[in-house]
N, C-alpha and C positions, 0 to 999 in steps of 0.2 A: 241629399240627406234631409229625412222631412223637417228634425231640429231648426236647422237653418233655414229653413221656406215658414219655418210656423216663426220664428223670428222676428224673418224681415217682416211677414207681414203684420207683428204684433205693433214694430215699431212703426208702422205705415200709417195702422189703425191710431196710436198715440199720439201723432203728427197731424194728423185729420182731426182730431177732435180736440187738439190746442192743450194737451199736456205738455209739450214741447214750451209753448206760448207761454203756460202759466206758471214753469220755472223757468222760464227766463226773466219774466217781470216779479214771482218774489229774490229770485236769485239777486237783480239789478236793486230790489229794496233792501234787502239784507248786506250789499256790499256796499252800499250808502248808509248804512250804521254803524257797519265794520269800521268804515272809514272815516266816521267822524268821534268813535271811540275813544278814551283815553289809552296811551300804548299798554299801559299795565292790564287793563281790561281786555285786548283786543284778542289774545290767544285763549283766554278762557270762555268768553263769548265767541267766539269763533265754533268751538267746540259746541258749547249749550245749541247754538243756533242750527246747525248741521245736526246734531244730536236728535233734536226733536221737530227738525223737518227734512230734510233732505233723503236721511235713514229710514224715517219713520212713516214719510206720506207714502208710499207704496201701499203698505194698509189700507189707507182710504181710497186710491187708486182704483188698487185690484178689486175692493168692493163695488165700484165705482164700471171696471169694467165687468164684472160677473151678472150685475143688472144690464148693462147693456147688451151682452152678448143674450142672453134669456129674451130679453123683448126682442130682440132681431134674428131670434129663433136659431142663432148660428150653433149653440151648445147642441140642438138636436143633427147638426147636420156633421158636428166634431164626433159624437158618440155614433154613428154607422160609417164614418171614416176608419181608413187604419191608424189615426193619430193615436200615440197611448196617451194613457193619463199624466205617466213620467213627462213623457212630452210638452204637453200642453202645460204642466207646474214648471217645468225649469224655462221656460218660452217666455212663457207671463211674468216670473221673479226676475231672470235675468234682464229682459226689455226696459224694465220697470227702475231696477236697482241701475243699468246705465245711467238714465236719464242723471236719477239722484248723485252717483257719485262726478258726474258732469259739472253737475250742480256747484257740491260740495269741492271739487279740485280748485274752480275759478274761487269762493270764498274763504278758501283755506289761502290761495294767494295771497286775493286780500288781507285777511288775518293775520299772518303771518306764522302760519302753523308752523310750529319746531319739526314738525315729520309728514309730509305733505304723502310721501307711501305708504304712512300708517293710517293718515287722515282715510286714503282711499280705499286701501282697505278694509280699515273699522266701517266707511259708511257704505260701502259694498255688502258686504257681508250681513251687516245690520238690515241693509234694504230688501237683501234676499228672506233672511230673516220672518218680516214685517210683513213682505209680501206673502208669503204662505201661510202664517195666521190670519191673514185679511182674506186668503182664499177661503182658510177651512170656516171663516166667520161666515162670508156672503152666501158659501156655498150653502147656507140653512136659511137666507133670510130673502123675501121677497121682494119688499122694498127698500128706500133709503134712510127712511127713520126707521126702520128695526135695523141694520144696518149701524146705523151712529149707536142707538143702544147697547147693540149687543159689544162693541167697539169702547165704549167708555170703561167697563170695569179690565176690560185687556188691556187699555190706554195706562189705568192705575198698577196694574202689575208687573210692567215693563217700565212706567217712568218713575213710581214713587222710590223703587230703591235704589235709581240713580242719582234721583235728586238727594237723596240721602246720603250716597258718594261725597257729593257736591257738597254737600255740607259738611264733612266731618267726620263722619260715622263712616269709618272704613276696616272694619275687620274682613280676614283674608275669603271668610265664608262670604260673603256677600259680594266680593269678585267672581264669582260663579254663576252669577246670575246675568242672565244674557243682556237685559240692559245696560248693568253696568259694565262687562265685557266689549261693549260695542262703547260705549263711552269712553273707554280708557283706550283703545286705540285709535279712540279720533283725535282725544286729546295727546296723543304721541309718548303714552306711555307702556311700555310692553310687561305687562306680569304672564305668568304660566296661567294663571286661571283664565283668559282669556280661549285658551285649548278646548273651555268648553264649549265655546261658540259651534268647534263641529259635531258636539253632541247635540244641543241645541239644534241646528239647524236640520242633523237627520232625524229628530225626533219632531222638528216642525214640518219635512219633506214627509211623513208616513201620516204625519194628521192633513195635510193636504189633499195626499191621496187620496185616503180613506174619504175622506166629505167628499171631492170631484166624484168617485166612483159612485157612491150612494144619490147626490145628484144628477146623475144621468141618469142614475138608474130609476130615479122617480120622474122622469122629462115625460110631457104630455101628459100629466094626472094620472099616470099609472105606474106600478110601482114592477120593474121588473126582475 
């Protein structure tokens, strides 16, 4: 099954180039704050913390690998493959969102998360999420700082009306919004609007597409 061969080798690639490495060293910083927390702090920071890294770095990841794979020419050698595009997006999201909720399960320990299967699935889902806007972002940008650019005002659309959760301001329309959706099942609480996570994520799965497809299709300066 090609799925599982574009997989392993995604998580090969991840492992070679010290993604593995560099959540395990913020993971081991982050459950050394967890742990020196006061206990009344320690489930809501647990939450914030996972929320806006463990969920959410797959974005930078995946832009992160979409320049890579371009300078090492491998996009050109995926697009005269029979890989489909379906393929190569739930390869990259899925590899990606492991790592995080990896992450996220050992922190949520620590923490002491009230719901350690909601924890993983909120930061599952979120990563997959994250990942596929980081795809359809890279997929238009050549370097790293257009890249962070174009990243910042998505960064504001996704975090500011969680933080706004967070604060207080919680009417039921604003549980609809996929950041806050992905927030409220890390933090181990289950509403119905979280439901919309799977419209969200099919309508983040066709903007993915759409950019991979248009991307290959401009590989080598020409547009086919």
């Amino acid at each position: 099954m090609r799925i599982a061969g574009l997989l392993k080798g995604d998580i090969c690639q991840q492992w070679k180039y010290g993604f593995y490495g560099l959540y395990l060293i913020l993971t081991v910083i982050y459950a050394g704050v967890l742990s020196i927390m006061p206990p009344d702090w320690k489930v809501p920071g647990t939450a914030l913390i996972i929320f806006s890294d463990p969920a959410a770095l797959g974005m930078f990841f995946m832009g992160a690998v979409i320049l890579l794979e371009r300078s090492q020419r491998v996009l050109e050698s995926l697009a005269v493959s029979p890989v489909r595009s379906e393929e190569y997006i739930v390869s990259k999201a899925l590899s990606l969102s492991l790592i995080g909720t990896l992450a996220a399960a050992v922190l949520g320990v620590v923490g002491g998360s009230p719901s350690l299967p909601l924890l993983c699935i909120g930061t599952f889902t979120g990563a997959m999420l994250f990942s596929m806007v980081g795809l359809t972002a890279g997929a238009r940008i050549s370097t790293l700082n257009q890249f962070i650019l174009v990243t910042v005002p998505v960064e504001l659309l996704i975090f500011g009306p969680a933080i706004l959760w967070v604060a207080g301001y919680q009417p039921w329309l604003l549980g609809l919004h996929p950041g806050v959706a992905v927030y409220q099942l890390i933090s181990g609480s289950v509403h119905w609007t979280a439901l919309s996570l799977l419209l969200w994520l099919a309508m983040a799965f066709l903007a993915a597409r759409t950019a991979y497809i248009k991307m290959t299709r401009r590989l080598g300066g020409v547009t086919l």
